[in-house]
PDB file with one MODEL, atoms N, CA, C and O in Angstrom:
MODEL        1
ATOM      1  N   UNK A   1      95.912  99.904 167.808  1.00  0.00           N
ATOM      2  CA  UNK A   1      95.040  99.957 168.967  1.00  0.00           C
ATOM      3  C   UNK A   1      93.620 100.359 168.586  1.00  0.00           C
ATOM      4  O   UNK A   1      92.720  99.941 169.315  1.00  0.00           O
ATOM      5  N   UNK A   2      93.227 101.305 167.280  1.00  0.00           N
ATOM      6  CA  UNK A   2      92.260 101.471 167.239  1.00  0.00           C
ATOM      7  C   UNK A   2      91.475 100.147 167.011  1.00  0.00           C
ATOM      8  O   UNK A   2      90.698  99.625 167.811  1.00  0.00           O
ATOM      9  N   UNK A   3      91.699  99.855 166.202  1.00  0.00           N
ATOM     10  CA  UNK A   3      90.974  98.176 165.832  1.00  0.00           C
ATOM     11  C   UNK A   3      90.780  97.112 166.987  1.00  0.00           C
ATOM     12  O   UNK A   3      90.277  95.992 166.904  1.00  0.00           O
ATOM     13  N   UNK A   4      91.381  97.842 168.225  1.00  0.00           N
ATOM     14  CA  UNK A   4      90.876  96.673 169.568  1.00  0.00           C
ATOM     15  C   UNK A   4      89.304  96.801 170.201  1.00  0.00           C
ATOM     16  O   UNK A   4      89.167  97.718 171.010  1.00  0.00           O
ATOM     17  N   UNK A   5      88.513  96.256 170.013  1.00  0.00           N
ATOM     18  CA  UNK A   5      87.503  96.550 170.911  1.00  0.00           C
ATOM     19  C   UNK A   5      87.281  96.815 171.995  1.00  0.00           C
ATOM     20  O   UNK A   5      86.158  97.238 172.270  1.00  0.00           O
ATOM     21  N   UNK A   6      88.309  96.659 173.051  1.00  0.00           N
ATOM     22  CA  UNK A   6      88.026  97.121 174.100  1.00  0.00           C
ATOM     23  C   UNK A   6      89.472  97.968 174.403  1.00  0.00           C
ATOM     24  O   UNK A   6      90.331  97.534 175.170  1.00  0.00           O
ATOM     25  N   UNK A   7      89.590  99.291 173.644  1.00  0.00           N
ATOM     26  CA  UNK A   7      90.341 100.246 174.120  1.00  0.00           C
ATOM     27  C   UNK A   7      89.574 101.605 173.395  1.00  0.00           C
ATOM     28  O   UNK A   7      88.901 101.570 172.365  1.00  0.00           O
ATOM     29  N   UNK A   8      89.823 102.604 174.095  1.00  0.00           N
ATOM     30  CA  UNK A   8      88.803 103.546 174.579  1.00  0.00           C
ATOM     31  C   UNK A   8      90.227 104.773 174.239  1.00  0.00           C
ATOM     32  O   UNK A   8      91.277 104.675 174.875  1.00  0.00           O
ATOM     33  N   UNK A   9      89.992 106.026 173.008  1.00  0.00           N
ATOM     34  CA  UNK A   9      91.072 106.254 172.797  1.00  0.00           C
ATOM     35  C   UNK A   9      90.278 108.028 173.222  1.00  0.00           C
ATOM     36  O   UNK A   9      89.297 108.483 172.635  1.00  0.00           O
ATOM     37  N   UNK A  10      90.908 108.611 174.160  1.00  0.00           N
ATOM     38  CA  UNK A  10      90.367 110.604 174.582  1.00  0.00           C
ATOM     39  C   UNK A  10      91.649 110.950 174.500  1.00  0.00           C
ATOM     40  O   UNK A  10      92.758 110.423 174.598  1.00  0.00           O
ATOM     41  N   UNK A  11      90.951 112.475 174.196  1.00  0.00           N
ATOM     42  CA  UNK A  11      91.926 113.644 173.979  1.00  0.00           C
ATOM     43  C   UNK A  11      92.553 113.814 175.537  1.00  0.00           C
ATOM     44  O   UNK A  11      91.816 113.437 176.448  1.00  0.00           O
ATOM     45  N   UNK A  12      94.047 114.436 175.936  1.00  0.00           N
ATOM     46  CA  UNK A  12      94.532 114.774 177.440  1.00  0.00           C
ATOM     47  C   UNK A  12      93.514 115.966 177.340  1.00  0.00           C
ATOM     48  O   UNK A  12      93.567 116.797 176.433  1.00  0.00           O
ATOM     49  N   UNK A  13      92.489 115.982 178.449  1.00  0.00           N
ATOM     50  CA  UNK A  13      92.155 117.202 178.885  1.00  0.00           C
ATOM     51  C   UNK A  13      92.883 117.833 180.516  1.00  0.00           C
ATOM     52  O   UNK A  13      92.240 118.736 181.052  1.00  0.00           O
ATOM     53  N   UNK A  14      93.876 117.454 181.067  1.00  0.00           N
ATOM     54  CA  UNK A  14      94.348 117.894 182.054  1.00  0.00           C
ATOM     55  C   UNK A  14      94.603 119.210 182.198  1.00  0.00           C
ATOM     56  O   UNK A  14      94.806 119.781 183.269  1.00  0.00           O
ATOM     57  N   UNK A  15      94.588 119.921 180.618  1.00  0.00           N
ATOM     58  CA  UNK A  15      95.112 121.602 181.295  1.00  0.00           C
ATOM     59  C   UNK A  15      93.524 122.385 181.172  1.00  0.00           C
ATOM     60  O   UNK A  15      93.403 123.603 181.033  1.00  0.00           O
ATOM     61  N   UNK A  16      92.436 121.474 181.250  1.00  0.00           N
ATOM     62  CA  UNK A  16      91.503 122.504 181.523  1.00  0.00           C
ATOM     63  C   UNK A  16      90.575 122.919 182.552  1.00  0.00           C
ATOM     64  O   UNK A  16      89.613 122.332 183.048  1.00  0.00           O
ATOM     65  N   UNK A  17      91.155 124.238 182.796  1.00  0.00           N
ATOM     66  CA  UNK A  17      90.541 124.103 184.089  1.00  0.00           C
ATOM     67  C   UNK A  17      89.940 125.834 183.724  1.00  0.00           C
ATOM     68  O   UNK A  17      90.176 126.323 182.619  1.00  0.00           O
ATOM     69  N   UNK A  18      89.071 126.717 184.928  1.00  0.00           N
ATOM     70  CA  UNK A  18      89.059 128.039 184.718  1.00  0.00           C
ATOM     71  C   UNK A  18      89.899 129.130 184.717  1.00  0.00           C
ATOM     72  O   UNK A  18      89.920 130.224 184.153  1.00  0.00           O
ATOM     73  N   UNK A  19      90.775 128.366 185.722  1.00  0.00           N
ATOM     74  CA  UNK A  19      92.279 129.488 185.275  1.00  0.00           C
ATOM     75  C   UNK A  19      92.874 129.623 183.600  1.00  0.00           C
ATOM     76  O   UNK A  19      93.227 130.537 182.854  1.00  0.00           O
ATOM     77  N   UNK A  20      92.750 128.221 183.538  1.00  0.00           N
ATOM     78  CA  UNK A  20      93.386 128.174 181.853  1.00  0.00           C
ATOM     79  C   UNK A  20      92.755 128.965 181.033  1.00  0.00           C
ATOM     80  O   UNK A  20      93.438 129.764 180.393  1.00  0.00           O
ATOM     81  N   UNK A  21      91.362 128.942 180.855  1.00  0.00           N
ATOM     82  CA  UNK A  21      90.454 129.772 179.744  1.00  0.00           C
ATOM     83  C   UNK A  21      90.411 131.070 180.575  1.00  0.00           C
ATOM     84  O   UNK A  21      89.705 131.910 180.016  1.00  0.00           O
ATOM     85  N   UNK A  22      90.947 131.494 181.738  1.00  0.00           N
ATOM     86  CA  UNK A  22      90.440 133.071 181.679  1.00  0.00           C
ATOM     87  C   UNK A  22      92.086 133.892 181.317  1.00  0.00           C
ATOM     88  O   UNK A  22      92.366 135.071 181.098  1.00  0.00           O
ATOM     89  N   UNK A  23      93.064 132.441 181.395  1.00  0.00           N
ATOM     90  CA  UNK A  23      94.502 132.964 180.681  1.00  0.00           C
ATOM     91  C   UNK A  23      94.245 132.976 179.062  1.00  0.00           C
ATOM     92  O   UNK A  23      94.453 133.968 178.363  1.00  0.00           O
ATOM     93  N   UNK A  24      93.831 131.904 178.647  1.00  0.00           N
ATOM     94  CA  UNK A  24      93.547 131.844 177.131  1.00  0.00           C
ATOM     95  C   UNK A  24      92.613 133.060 176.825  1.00  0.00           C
ATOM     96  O   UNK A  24      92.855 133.353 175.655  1.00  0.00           O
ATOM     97  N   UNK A  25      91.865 133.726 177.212  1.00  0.00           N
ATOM     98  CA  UNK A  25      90.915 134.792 177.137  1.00  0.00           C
ATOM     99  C   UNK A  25      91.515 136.482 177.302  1.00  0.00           C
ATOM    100  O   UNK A  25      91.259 137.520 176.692  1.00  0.00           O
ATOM    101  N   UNK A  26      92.260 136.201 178.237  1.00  0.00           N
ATOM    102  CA  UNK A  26      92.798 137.307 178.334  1.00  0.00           C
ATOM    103  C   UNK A  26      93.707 137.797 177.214  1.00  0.00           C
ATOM    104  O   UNK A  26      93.970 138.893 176.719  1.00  0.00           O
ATOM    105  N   UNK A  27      94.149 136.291 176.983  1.00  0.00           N
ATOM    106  CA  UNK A  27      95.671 136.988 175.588  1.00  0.00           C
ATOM    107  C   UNK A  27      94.918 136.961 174.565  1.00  0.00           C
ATOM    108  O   UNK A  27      95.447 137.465 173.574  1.00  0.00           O
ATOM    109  N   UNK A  28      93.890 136.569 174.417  1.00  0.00           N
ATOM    110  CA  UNK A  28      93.157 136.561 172.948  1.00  0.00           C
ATOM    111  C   UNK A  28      92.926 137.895 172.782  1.00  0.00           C
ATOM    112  O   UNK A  28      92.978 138.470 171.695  1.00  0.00           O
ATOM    113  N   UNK A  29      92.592 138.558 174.155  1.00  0.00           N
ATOM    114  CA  UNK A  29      91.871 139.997 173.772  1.00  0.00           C
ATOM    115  C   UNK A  29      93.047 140.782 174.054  1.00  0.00           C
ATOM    116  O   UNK A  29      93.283 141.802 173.408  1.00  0.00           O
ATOM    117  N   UNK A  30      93.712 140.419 174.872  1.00  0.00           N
ATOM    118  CA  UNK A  30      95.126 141.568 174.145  1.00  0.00           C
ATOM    119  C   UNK A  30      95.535 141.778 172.640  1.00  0.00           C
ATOM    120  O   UNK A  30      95.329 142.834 172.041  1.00  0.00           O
ATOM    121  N   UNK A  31      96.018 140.883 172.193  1.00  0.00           N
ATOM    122  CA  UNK A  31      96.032 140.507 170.982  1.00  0.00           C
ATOM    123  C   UNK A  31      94.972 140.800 169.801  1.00  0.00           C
ATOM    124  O   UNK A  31      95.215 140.851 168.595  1.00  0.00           O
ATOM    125  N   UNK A  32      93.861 140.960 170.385  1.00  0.00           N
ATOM    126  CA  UNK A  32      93.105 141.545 169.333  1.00  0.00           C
ATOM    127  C   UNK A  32      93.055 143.068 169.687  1.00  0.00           C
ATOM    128  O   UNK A  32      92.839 143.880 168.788  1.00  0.00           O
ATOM    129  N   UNK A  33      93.224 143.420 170.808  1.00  0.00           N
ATOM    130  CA  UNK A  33      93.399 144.926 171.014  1.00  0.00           C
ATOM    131  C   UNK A  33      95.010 144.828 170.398  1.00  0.00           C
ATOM    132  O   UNK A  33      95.359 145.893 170.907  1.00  0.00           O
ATOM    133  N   UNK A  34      95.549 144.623 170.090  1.00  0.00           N
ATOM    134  CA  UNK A  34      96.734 145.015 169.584  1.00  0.00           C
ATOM    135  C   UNK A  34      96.945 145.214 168.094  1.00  0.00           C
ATOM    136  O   UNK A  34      97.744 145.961 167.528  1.00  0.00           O
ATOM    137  N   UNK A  35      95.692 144.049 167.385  1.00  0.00           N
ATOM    138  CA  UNK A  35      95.594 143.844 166.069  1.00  0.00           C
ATOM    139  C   UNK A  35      94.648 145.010 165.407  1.00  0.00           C
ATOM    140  O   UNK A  35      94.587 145.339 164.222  1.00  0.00           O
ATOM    141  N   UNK A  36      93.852 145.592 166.652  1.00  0.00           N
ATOM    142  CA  UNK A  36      92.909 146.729 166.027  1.00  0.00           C
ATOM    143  C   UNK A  36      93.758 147.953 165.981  1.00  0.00           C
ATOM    144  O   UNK A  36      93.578 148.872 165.182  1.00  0.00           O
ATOM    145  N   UNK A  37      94.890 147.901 167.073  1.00  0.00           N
ATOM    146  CA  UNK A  37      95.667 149.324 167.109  1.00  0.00           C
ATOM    147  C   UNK A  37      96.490 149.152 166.425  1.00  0.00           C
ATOM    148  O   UNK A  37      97.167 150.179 166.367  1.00  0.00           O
ATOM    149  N   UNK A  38      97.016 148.103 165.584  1.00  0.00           N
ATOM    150  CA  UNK A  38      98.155 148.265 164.301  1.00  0.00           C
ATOM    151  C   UNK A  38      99.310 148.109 164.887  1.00  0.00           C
ATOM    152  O   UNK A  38     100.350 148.378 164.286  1.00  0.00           O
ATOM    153  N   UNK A  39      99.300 147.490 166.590  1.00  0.00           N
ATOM    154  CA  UNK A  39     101.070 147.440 166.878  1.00  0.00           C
ATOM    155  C   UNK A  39     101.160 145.734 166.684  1.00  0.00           C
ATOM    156  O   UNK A  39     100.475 144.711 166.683  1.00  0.00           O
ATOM    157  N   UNK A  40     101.946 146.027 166.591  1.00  0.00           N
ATOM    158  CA  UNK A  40     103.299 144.493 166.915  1.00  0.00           C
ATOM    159  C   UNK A  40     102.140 143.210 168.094  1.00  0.00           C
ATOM    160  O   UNK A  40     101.468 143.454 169.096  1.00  0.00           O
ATOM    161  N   UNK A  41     102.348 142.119 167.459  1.00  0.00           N
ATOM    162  CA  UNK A  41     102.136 141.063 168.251  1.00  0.00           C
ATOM    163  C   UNK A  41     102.911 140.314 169.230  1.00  0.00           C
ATOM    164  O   UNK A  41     102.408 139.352 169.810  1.00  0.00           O
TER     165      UNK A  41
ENDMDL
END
């Protein structure tokens, strides 16, 4: 399909929305608060 000229190949962006990145955000910084205090992931 790449080699067709007329097809048009995107990434699924359906899971992005602001809920998603303030979930993705939140566990990042748990997780790094967890990685600075030396416990368990």
């Amino acid at each position: 399909m790449v080699a067709l000229p007329n097809i048009l190949l995107t990434p699924h962006m359906g899971f992005v929305s602001e809920q998603v990145y303030r979930k993705f955000s939140t566990n990042v910084q748990q997780q790094l608060i967890q990685w600075l205090d030396e416990t368990a992931l």
